[in-house]
C-alpha positions as CSV (number, residue, x, y, z in Angstrom):
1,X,-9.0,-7.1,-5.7
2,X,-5.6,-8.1,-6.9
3,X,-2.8,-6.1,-7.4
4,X,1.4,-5.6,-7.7
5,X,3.5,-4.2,-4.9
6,X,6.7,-2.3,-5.7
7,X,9.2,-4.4,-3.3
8,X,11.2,-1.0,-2.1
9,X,8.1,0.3,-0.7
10,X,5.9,-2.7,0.4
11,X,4.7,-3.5,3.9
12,X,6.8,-4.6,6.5
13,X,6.9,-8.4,7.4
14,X,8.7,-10.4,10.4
15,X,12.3,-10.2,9.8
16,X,13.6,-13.5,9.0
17,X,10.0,-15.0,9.1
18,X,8.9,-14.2,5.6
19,X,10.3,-13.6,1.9
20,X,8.6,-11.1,-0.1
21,X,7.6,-13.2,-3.6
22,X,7.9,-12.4,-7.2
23,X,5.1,-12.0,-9.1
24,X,7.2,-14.3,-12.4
25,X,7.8,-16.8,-9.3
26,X,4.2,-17.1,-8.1
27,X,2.6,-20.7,-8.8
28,X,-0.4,-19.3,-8.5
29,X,-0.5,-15.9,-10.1
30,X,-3.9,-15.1,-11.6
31,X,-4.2,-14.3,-15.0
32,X,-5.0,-10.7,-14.8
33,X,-1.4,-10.4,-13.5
34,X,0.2,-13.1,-15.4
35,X,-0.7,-10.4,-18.7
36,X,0.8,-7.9,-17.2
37,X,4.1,-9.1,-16.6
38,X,4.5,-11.0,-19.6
39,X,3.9,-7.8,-22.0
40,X,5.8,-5.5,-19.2
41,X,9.1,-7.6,-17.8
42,X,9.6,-4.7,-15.3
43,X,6.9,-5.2,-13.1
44,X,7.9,-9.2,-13.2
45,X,9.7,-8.8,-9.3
46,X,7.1,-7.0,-8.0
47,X,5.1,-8.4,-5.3
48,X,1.3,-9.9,-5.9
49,X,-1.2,-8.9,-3.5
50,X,-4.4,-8.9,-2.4
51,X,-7.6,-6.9,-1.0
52,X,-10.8,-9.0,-0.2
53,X,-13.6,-7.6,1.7
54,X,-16.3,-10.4,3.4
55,X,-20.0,-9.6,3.9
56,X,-21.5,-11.9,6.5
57,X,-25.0,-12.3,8.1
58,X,-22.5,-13.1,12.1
59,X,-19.0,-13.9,12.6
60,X,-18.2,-16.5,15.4
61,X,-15.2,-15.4,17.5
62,X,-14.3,-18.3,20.2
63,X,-17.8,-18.3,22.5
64,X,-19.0,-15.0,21.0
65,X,-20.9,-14.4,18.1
66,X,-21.2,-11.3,16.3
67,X,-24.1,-10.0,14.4
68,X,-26.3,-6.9,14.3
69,X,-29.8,-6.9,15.0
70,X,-30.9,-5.1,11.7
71,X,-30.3,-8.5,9.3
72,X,-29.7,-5.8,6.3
73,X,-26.5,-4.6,8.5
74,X,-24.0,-7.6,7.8
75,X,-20.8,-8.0,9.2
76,X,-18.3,-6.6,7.0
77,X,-14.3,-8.7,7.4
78,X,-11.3,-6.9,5.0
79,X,-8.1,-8.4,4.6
80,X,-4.6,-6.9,2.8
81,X,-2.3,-9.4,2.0
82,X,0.5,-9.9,0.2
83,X,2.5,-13.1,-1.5
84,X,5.7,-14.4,0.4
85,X,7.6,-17.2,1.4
86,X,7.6,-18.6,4.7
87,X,10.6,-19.7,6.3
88,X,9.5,-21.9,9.5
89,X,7.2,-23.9,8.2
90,X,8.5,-23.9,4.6
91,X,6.5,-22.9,1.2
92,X,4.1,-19.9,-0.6
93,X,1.6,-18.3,2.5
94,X,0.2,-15.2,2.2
95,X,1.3,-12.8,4.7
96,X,-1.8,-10.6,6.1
97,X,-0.9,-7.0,6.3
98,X,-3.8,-5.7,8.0
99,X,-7.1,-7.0,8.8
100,X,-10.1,-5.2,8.9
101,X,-13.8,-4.8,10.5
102,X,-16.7,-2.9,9.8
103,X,-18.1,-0.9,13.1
104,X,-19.1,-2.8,15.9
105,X,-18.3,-5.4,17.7
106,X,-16.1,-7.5,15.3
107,X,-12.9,-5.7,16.0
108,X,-13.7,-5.7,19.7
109,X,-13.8,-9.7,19.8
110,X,-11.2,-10.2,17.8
111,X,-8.3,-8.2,20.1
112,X,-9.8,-9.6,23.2
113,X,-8.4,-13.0,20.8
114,X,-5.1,-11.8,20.4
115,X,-6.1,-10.8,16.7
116,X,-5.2,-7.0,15.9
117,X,-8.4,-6.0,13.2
118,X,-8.5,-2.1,12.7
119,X,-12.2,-1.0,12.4
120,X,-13.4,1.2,9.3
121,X,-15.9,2.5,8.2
122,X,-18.6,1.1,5.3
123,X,-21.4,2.2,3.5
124,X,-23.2,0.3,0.4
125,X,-26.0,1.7,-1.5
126,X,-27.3,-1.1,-3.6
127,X,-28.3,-0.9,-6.9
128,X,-31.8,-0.6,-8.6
129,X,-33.2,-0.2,-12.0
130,X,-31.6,3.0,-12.8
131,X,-28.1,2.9,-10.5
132,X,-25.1,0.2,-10.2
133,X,-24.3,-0.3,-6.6
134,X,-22.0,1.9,-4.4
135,X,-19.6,0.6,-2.0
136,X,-16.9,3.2,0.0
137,X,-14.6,1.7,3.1
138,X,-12.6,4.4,4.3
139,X,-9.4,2.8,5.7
140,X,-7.4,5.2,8.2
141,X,-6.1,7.8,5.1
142,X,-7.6,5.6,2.4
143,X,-11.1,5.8,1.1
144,X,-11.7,3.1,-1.6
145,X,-14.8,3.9,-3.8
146,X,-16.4,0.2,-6.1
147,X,-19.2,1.9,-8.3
148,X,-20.6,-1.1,-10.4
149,X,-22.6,-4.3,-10.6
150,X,-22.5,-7.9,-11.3
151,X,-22.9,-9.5,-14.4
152,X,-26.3,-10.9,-15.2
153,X,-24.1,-14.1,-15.9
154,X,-23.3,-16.3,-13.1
155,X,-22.1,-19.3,-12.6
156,X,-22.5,-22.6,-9.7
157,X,-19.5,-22.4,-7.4
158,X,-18.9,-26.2,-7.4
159,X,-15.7,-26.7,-5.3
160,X,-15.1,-24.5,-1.7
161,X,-12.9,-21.4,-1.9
162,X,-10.0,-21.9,0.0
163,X,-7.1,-19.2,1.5
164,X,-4.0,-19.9,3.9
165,X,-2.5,-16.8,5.5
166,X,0.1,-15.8,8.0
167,X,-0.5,-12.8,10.7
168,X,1.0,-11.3,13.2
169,X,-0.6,-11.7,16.7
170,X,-1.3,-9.4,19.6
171,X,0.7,-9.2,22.4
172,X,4.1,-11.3,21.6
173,X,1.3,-14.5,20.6
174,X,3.8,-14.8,17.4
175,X,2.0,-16.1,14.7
176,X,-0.9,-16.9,13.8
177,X,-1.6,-19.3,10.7
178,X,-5.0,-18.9,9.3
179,X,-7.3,-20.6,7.2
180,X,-10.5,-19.6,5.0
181,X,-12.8,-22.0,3.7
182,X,-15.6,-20.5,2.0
183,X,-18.6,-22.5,0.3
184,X,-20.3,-19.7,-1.7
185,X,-23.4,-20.7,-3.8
186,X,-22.6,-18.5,-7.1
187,X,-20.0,-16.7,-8.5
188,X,-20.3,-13.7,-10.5
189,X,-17.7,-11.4,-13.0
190,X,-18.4,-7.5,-12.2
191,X,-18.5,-4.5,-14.4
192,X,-17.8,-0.8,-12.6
193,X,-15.0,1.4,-11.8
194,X,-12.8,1.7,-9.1
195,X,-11.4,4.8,-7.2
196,X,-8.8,5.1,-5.0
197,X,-8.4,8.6,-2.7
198,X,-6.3,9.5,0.1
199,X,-2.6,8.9,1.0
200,X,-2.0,6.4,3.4
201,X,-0.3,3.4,2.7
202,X,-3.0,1.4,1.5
203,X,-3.8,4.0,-1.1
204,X,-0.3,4.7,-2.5
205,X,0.3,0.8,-2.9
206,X,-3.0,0.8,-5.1
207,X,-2.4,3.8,-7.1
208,X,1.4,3.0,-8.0
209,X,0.6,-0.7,-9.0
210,X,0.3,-1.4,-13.5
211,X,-3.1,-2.9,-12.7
212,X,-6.2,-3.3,-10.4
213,X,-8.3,-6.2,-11.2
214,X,-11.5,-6.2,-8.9
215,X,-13.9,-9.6,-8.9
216,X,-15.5,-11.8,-8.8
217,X,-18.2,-11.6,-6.5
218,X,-19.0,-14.8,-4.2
219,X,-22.8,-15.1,-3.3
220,X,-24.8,-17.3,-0.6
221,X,-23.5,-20.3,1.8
222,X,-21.4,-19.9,4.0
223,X,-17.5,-20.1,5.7
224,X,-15.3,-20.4,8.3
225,X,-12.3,-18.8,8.9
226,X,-9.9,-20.4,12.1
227,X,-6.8,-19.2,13.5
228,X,-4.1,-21.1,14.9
229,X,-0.7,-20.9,16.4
């Protein structure tokens, strides 16, 4: 999901560490937002960010791998970010706000890493003939609702979906700088509403920003996501 961030109000970063960015000053703005703020200038220095939530078969976390015995319980790996400028090493990084891991024992392997993941709570009812799929996370005072499906069109992913981030570590590690590399199979547009309850601060970013554009979904192969300091 991507969406604007009123500057006043966003999320704390590192002081002196990171620049919040324009949306009119990011290089790689999608086009969803891109509309917005060339038909409504006032949103133009508001902050681009983003929600992505990961469904995987295990996660790998240094020796340990994560997975549940039930194969039709995946791993479930969210991540808020938002668009800044780093200062030390210079250029556009995404700064990760919060990271976040469905039940078990994701969140668990992650700390004991020196990675701070908050675990929520999912639950997805898939669709069938006569119902679009369901999927609710309930994030601390926020409880995000996706009613909807995926297109019947799809397309071949042909190059790897890549993401660079910048988090804060666990006890004084300083930061971490992470990479996704994701090498899905298909890639499809979806078609649904989205509802956002609640009022923590997740929430009230979602509900104030001009638009939420949710999509596309990734499906098959596989990733790896690596963190370094």
């Amino acid at each position: 999901m991507r969406f604007l961030v009123e500057p006043r109000k966003a999320p704390r970063t590192p002081k002196n560490e990171f620049v919040l960015l324009r949306a009119d000053q990011d290089k790689q703005l999608h086009p969803a937002l891109r509309t917005v703020i060339a038909t409504q200038r006032e949103f133009a220095s508001w902050t681009p960010s983003r929600l992505c939530f990961y469904y995987l078969d295990a996660v790998q976390v240094g020796n340990h791998r994560v997975a549940d015995k039930n194969r039709r319980k995946p791993q479930m790996l969210g991540v808020w970010s938002i668009a800044t400028v780093a200062q030390k090493p210079a250029g556009q990084r995404d700064y990760v706000v919060e990271l976040y891991g469905g039940r078990g024992g994701l969140s668990r392997a992650a700390e004991g890493s020196g990675v701070s993941m908050e675990e929520v709570r999912v639950a997805v009812a898939e669709a069938t003939d006569t119902s679009p799929d369901i999927h609710s996370v309930k994030i601390g005072k926020t409880l995000l609702v996706w009613n909807g499906r995926p297109t019947q069109s799809g397309a071949r992913v042909a190059q790897p979906v890549l993401e660079s981030w910048s988090l804060l570590g666990l006890r004084s590690l300083g930061i971490w700088q992470t990479e996704l590399e994701l090498a899905p199979q298909w890639s499809q547009p979806l078609v649904g509403s989205f509802r956002v309850e609640g009022k923590g601060d997740l929430a009230k970013a979602l509900k104030a920003s001009p638009i939420r554009f949710v999509g596309p979904l990734y499906r098959g192969g596989g990733g790896k996501l690596r963190f370094r300091r």
